[in-house]
C-alpha positions in Angstrom: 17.9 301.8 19.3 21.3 300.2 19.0 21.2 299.1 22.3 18.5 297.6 21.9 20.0 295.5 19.2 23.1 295.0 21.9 21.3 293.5 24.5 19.2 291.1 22.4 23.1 289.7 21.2 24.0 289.6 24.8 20.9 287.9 25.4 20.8 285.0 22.4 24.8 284.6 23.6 23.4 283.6 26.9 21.1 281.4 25.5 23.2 279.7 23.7 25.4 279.4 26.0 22.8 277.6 28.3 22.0 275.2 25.5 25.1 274.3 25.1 25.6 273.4 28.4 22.6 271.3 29.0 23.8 269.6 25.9 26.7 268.5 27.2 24.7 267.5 30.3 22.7 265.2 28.9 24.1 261.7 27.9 24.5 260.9 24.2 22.3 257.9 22.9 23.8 255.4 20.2 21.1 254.7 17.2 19.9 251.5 18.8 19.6 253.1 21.9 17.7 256.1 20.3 15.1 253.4 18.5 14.6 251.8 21.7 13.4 254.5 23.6 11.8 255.9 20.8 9.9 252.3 20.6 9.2 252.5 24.6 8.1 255.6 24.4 5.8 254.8 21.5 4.3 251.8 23.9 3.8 253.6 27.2 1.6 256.0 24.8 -0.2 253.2 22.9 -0.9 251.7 26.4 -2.2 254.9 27.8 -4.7 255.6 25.0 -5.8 252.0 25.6 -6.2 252.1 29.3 -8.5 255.8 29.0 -10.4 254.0 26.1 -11.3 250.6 28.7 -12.3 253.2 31.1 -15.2 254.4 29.2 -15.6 251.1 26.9 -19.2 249.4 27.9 -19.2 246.9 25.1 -17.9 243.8 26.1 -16.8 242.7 23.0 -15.2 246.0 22.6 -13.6 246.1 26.0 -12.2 242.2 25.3 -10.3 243.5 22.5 -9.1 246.5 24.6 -7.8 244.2 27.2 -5.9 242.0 24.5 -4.2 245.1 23.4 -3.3 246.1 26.6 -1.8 242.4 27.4 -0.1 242.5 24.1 1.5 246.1 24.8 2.9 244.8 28.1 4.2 241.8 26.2 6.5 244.2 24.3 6.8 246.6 27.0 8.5 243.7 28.6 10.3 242.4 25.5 12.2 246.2 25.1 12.5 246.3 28.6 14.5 243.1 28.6 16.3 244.5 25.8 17.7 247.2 27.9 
């Protein structure tokens, strides 16, 4: 039994260990820099749901707005891109 216990410390030492190291990997972002790829993200989302909603729209009234949504996301798509 306490071996048991023994290796699960050897084993949550390794992980940590391995978090720790891709911590260290990966580059650290400002706060602006964090927003901004939060806000990209949230875009290239928005624009998915969009898109998979045109696909299957068959109201043309409905699909209009859909495509003025989708210009307007690539508007600011472009706008944060610029930013960057």
């Amino acid at each position: 039994m306490a071996r048991g216990w023994e290796s699960k410390a050897v084993e949550d030492q390794i992980g940590a260990a391995e978090a720790a190291r891709e911590a260290r990997a990966k580059p650290h972002l400002s706060n602006d820099e964090r927003k901004q790829q939060e806000r990209r993200q949230s875009l290239l989302l928005s624009r998915a749901q969009v898109l998979s909603r045109l696909k299957v729209a068959t109201n043309p009234r409905y699909r209009e707005q859909l495509e003025r949504a989708l210009k307007d996301l690539d508007a600011k798509l472009s706008e944060v891109d610029r930013l960057n």
